[in-house]
N, C-alpha and C positions, 0 to 999 in steps of 0.2 A: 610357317615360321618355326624355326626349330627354338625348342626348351631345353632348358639346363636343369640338372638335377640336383637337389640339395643331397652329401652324404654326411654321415656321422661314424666315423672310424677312432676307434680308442681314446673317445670321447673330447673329438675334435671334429668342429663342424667343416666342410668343405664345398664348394658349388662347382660341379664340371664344369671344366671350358674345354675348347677343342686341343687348348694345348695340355691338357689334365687339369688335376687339380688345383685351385685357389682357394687356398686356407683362410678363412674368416675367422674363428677363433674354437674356446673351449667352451663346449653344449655348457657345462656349469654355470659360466658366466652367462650366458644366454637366455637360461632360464631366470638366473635371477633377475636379469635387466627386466626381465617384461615381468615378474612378481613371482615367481617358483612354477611348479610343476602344472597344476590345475590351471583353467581359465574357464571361467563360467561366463557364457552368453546371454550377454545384456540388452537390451536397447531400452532409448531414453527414451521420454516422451516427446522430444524435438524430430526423433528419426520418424515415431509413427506419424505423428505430423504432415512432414515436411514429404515423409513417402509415403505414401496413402497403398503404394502397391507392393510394401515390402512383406516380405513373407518372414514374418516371426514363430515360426512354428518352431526352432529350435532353440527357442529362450529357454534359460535355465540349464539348460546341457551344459556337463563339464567336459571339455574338450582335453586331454595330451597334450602339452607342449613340444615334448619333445617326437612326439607323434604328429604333429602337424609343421615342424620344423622339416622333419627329414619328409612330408609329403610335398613341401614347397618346391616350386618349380619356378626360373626365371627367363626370362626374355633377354636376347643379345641386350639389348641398352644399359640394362641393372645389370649384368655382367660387368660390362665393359668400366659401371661407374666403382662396382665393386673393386675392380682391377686398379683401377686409379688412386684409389684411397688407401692410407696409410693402412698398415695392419701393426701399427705397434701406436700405444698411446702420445701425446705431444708430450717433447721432453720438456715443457715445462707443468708438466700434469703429477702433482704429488699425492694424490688419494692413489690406493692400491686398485679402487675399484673401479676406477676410472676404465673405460672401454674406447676400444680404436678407434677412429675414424670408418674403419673398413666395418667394423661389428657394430658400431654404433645404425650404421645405413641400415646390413642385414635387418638388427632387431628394430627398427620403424620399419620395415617392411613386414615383420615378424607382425608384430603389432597390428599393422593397418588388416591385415588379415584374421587374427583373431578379434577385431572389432569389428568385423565384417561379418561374422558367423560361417554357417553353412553352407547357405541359399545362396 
């Protein structure tokens, strides 16, 4: 199954498709949605828990954001849902900081990964 590639060009984020590039948005803004540049690896006492077989060996590690951005890799389906979603905010959206639909998806995807850690 073929991957897609996340790129970062003049500090706009992009994910290959077979027809080129799909613009997601600006790294800046991406950063900030998930909290700035650093991300330190956590886990709660619910995940050891509940996994008894998870490997926490890289708790505490500060991770790159923008370093694990552009290593992200996607699967046709989150493509294809990326492609579908608006890449401009709803016009009835009046905060500046408000984010697309199409970057809002990216950065939960962003997310579920840097809560995921290493392992």
């Amino acid at each position: 199954m073929r991957r897609h590639e996340t790129t970062v060009e003049d500090g706009t984020v992009y994910v290959e498709t077979d027809d080129g590039q799909l613009e997601v948005g600006a790294l800046d803004r991406i950063v900030d949605a998930v909290g700035g540049h650093a991300w330190t690896i956590e886990y709660s006492d619910w995940e050891r828990e509940y996994y008894d077989d998870l490997d926490t060996s890289d708790e505490g590690m500060i991770v790159d954001v923008v370093d694990m951005t552009e290593a992200m890799t996607h699967g046709e389906s989150f493509v294809e849902m990326l492609r579908t979603h608006p890449s401009e905010p709803a016009a009835t959206t009046t905060e500046r900081s408000a984010l697309s639909p199409r970057m809002g998806l990216f950065v939960g995807k962003l997310l579920e990964n840097l809560e995921s850690g290493l392992g």
